[in-house]
N, C-alpha and C positions, 0 to 999 in steps of 0.2 A: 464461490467465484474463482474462475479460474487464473492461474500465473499466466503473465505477459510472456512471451516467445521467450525472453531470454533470460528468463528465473530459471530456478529447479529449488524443489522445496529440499531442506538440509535433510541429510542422512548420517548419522554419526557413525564413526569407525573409529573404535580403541586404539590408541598407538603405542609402542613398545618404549620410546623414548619417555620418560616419568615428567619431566618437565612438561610434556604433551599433555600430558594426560589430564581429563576433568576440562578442558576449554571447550565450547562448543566452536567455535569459531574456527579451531585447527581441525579438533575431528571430523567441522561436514567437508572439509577438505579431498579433493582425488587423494589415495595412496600413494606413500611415496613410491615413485616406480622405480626397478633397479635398470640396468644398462639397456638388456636383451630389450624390456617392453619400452623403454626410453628414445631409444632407436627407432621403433617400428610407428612411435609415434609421433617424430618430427621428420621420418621419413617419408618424403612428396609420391602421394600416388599417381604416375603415368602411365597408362596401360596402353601397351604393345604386342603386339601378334604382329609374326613372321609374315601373313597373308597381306598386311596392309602396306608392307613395303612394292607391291605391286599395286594399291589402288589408283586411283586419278589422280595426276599431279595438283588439282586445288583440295584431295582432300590430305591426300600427302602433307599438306603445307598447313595444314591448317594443326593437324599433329603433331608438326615439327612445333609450328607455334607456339603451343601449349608446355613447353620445355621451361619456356623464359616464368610462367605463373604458374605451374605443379613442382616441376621439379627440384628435392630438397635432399640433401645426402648428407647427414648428420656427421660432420667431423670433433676432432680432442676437442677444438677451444669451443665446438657448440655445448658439447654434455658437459664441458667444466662450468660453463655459463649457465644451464638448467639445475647444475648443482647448489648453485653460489644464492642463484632465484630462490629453488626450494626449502634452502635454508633459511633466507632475507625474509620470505613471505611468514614463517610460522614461527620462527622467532619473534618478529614483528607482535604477533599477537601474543608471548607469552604474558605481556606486562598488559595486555586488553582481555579483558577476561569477563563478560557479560555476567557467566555464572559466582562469582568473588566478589562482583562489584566493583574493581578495577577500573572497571570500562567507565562504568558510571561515574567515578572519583575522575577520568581524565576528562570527560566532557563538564564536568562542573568544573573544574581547574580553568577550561577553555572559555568558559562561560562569563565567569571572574576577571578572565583576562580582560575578555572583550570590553564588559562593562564597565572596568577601571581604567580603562587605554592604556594598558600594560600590554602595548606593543614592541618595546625594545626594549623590556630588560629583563622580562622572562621569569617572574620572580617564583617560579614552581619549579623551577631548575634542579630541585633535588627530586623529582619525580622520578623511579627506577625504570629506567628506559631500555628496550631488548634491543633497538631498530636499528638496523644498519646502513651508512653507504657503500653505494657501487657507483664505480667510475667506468665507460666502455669506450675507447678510443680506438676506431682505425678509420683507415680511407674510404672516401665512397666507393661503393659495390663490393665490400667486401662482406656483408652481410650483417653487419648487426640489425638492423631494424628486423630486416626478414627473419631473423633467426628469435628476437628478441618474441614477436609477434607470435610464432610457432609454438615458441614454449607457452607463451598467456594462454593461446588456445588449449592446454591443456587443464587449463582452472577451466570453471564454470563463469559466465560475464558477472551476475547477480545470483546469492543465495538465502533463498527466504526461511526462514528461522520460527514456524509455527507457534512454540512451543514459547520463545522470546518476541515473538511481535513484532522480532528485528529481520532487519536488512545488511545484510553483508559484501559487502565490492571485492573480492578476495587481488583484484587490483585496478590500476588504470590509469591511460597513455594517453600523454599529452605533446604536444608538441611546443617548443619556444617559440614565443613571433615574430615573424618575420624582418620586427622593428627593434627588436630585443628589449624591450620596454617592461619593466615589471608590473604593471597594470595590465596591460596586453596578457599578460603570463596566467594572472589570478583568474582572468574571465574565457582563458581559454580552460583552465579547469572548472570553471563552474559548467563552461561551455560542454564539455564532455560529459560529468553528469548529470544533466540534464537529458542529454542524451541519451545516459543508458539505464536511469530511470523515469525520464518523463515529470522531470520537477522543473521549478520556476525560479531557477537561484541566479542565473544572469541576469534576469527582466527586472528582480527583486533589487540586485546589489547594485547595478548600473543606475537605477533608475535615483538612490539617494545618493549615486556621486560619492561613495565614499572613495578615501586616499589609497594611495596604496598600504600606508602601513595595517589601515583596518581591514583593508581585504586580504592582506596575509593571513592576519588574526582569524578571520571568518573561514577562507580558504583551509586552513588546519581545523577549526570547530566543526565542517561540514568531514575532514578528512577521519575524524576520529568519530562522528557517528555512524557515519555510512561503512566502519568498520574497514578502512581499504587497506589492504594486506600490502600492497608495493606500488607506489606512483612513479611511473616511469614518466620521463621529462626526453625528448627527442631531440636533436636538433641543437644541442647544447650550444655549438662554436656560433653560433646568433646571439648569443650575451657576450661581442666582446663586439658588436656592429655601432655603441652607440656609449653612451656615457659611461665613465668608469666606477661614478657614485650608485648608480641601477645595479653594474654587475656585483659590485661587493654588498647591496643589498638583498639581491635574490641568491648569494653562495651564505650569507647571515640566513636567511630563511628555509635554506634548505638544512643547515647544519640544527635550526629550530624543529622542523619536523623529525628531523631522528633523535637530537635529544632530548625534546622536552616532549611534544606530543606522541611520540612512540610510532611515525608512520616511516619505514623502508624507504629509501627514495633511489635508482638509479639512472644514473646522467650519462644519455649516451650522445656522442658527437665525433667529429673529424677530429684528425689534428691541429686543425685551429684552436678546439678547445683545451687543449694544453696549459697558453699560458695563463687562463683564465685559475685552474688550480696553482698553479705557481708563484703569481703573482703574490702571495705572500704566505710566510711557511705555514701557519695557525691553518688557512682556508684550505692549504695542499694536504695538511694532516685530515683534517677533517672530512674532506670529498674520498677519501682512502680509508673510511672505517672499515669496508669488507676487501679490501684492496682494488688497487685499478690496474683492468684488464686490456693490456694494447695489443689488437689484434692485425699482426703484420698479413699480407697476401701469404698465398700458401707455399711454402718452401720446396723447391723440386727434390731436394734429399739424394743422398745418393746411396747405391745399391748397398745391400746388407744380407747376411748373410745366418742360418741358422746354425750355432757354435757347435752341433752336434750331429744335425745332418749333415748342415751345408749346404740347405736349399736356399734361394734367393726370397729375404720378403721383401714382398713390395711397400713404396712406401706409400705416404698418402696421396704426395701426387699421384702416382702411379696407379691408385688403386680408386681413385676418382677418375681421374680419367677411363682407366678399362670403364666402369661401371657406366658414365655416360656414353662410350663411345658406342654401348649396344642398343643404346636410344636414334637408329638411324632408319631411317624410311627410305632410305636408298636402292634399285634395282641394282648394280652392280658394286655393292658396298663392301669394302675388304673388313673381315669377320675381326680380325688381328689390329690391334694398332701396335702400327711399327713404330721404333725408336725416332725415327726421321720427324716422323710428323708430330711425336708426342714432343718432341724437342724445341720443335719449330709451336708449336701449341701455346707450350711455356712461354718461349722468347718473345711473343707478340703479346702475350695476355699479361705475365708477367704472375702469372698466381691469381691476379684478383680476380674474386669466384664469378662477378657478375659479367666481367671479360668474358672469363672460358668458356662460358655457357652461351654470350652474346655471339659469338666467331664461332663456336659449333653447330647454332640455329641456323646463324646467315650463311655460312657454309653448304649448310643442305637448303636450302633454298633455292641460291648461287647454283647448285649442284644440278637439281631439277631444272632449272631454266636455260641452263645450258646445254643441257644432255648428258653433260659428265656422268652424273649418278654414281660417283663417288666424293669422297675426301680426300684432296692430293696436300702436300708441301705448299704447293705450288698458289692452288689456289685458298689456303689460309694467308696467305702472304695479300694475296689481289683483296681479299674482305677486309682486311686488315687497313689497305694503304688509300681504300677506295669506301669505306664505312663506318672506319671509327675515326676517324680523322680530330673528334672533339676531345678524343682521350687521349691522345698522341703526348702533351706535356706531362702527365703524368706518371704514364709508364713510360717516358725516357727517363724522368726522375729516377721511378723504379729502378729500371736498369742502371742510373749510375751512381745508385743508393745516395742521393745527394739531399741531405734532411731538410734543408734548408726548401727546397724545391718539392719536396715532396707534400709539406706544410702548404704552399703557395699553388699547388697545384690540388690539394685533395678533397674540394669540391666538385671536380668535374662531372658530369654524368653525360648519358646520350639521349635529349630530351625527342630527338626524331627517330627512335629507334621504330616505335611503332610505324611511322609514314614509311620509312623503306621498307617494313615487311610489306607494307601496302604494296607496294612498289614492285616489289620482287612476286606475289602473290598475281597480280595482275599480268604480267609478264610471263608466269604459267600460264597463267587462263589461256593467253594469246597463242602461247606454241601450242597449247594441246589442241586448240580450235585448231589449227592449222594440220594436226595430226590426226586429226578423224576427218579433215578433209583427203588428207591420203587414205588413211585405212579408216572406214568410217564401221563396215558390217553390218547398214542397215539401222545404226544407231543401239546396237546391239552393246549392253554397259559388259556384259560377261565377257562376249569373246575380247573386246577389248583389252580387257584386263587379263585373258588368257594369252594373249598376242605379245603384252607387255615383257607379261614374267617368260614366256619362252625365248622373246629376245634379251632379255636379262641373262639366260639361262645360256647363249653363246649361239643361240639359232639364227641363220643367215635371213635377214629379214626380209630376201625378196624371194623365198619360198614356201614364207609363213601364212600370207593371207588365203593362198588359195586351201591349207590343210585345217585352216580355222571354219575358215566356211563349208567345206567338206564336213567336219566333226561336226557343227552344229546344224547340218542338216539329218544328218544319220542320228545323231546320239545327244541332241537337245536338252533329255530329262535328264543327264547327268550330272554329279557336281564338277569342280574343277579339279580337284584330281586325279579323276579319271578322266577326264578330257584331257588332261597333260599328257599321260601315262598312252592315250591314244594317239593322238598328235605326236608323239617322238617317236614312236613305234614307226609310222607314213613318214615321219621325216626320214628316220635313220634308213627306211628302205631308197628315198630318195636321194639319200647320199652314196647309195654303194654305187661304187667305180665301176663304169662297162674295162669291155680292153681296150678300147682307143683312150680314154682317162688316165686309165694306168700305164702305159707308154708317156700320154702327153700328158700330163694334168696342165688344169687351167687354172692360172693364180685369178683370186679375186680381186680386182681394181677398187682401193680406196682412196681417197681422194682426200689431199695431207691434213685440209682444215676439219677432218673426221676423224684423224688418229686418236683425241683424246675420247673417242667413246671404245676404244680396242679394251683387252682384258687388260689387267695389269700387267701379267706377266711377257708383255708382246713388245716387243723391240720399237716398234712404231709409238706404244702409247708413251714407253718413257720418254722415248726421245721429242716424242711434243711436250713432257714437262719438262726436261731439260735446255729446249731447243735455243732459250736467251742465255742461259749461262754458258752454253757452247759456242754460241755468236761470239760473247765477251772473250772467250777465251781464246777464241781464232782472231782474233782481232788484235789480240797482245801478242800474240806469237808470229803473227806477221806485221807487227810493229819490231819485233828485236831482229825479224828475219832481214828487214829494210834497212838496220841501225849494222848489223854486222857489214852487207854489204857497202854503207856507205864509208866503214871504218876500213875494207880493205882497200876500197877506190885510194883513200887517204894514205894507206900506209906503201 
């Protein structure tokens, strides 16, 4: 008979650590992996080719899109967190050991429990327990969930154990409820494995009504057979929405799973969940048996230098940013990101990852639908003041590192993100429709796109259509480029200067609300980015010009 989709039958691998060794449970485990392969595996595959920054602005967008759910760029505090995991997980199992018998000594322990309703005192408490906590604290968007998820995906979901008959969860992720109710909590784990193997443990336990203390008891009895290597709990700062007697009974129950049943547990939340370990110092030691990890936005750093050449490293800002900023599907997109804009990047996002990436997406969107087809200062500022609006309390927090506010503010998220890419997606549609009504070629998708990238390329667009339809009457079977390579050839003969040109030349009239489609480097395109801060500025200077003359009327 064969495995459900999301088994894989165990394959055991010897490991060099001794305490490892002889468990079946660790060895059908992945390998541990070192940095290099670490990397290449929490690292988000988006695939980009040079050619597609010229295709049609709705498929353009639809690439851009795909940034916000591929894109993953493994930083320190992600691989210190994969480290912390890989450890929690197979420690976890030294003290469960199917092959010793272990295993089978905890679930009759759990069994015992049950049946004597030795639910709060634990009376197996000398049981030698490997299991660790983990506490992960920062703000929304900063990435723990998504990074948290990245690494699981590196375990296998279920592993079937031929040889033992057993079933293995080498983890699994739960969320708090929404009510923060400790009942709510147990049925949301049963609710999950059920899930992910297709058992009957909610319909079972609901249905007798049991308390919550016995559903703890059961919830750990199901946690130590199903062998689960780390239960992650989400959403932590929702145990502090509702009675104070629930939260100090579900921090007593987690502190139960690590030292008496042996199962891992990490609690990931905002800073709301804070005071929840604090609240008294027993529960704060306890929630920190593998220490707690607070994961601030990412720090812009400043330049550094190597002691011996003296070449500049980058730092992680720095070195995130380049890597994203070559994810742009833009026709006239600057290769380089300049100081200007990576500063101004900063200052609006403020580090938080899910920021950076949210204002770089909408940006090229913004970009396309405007014409721009670039990245300016200018316009991160208009995405910024015109898109995120729901994040605004936060990252002022940020900026004015104000703890107190940062705590009050660090559930925010942007629940319409998806509706404005709608929005902005649509809004292409409409100009490009209006753009093949100008240059349409018969409806022809190729020269279109050949049309595109030569006016990307700095070619005067009311020379192009006739050399596009020329080439693709003559030289049709070609690819693009050599249709390029032909087409500039007709154009560059198209440009040379008769003598009357070179005596007169003719300037070409652009018309001011177009300057921002010019090169960068063109006197007109700055100055339509700069054009409000030069208003402001003339504007003061002929305020103190007013104030001098009215002081010498006076004097």
């Amino acid at each position: 008979m064969p495995l459900p989709n999301n088994y894989v039958s165990a394959v055991y691998r010897p490991l060099k650590p001794e305490r490892y060794q002889g468990n079946p449970l660790i060895e059908a485990l992945p390998p541990i992996m070192d940095r290099k392969t670490l990397r290449n595996s929490l690292t988000g595959k988006v695939r980009f080719d040079q050619e597609n920054r010229f295709a049609e602005p709705q498929e353009r967008a639809h690439n851009i899109a795909s940034l916000l759910d591929d894109y993953f760029q493994p930083l320190s505090m992600h691989l210190q967190l994969e480290e912390k995991l890989s450890i929690m997980i197979r420690a976890g199992y030294v003290g469960r050991n199917p092959a010793d018998g272990s295993l089978n000594k905890k679930m009759q322990e759990g069994y015992q429990r049950i049946m004597e309703g030795a639910t709060s005192d634990f009376r197996f408490s000398q049981s030698n327990s490997t299991a660790k906590c983990l506490s992960l604290i920062g703000c929304s968007g900063s990435g723990k969930s998504t990074t948290v998820n990245r690494i699981l995906a590196t375990y296998p979901e279920v592993i079937f154990h031929p040889d033992y008959n057993f079933i293995q969860l080498p983890y699994l992720r739960i969320e708090c409820p929404s009510d923060g109710s400790l009942k709510s909590l147990c049925l949301n784990f049963f609710r999950e494995v059920d899930r992910t193997l297709q058992t009957g443990y909610e319909k079972k336990y609901v249905r007798k009504r049991h308390g919550p203390e016995v559903l703890l008891a059961l919830m750990g009895q199901v946690a130590t057979q199903k062998a689960i290597g780390v239960l992650v709990i989400d959403e932590i700062q929702r145990l502090g929405l509702k009675r104070t007697l629930s939260k100090e009974a579900m921090l007593e129950f987690f502190v139960a799973l690590v030292n008496v049943i042996g199962v891992p547990v990490v609690l990931v939340g905002t800073p709301k969940a804070r005071p929840i370990f604090e609240m008294e110092l027993q529960a704060g030691r306890r929630s920190a048996g593998f220490g707690s990890l607070f994961w601030e936005p990412m720090q812009r750093g400043s330049r550094r230098y190597h002691p011996k050449t003296g070449e500049p490293r980058l730092s992680e800002w720095e070195a995130f940013t380049n890597k994203l900023w070559n994810y742009q599907w833009l026709e006239r997109r600057d290769e380089t990101l300049s100081d200007e804009v990576r500063d101004c990047w900063y200052d609006l996002s403020q580090g938080v990852l899910d920021i950076v990436v949210k204002i770089f997406v909408l940006a090229q969107m913004r970009a396309i639908a405007t014409g721009l087809e670039r990245i300016t200062a200018d316009l991160l500022r208009k995405v910024y003041e015109q898109e995120l609006i729901p994040v605004h309390p936060m990252l002022e927090a940020l900026r004015r590192n104000d703890a107190d506010l940062i705590v009050k503010y660090s559930d925010l998220h942007l629940p319409s993100i998806d509706k404005r890419l709608l929005e902005l997606r649509n809004l292409i549609a409409q100009e490009q429709e209006e753009k093949k009504k100008e240059v349409s070629f018969g409806n022809n998708e190729k020269a279109l796109r050949l049309y595109n990238m030569l006016q990307a390329m700095g070619c005067e667009s009311d020379l192009l259509p006739a050399l596009v339809e020329k080439v693709f009457s003559e030289h049709s079977e070609l690819e693009l480029p050599e249709l390029t390579r032909i087409v500039l050839e007709w154009y560059k003969t198209e440009q040379e200067p008769t003598a009357v040109q070179k005596s007169k030349p003719k300037a070409k009239t652009i018309k001011s609300k177009e300057w921002h489609t010019l090169p960068s480097d063109d006197l007109r395109f700055k100055y339509s980015q700069r054009k409000s801060q030069f208003y402001g500025e003339l504007a003061v200077g002929r305020d103190i010009f007013d104030m001098e003359a009215r002081l010498k009327q006076v004097g």
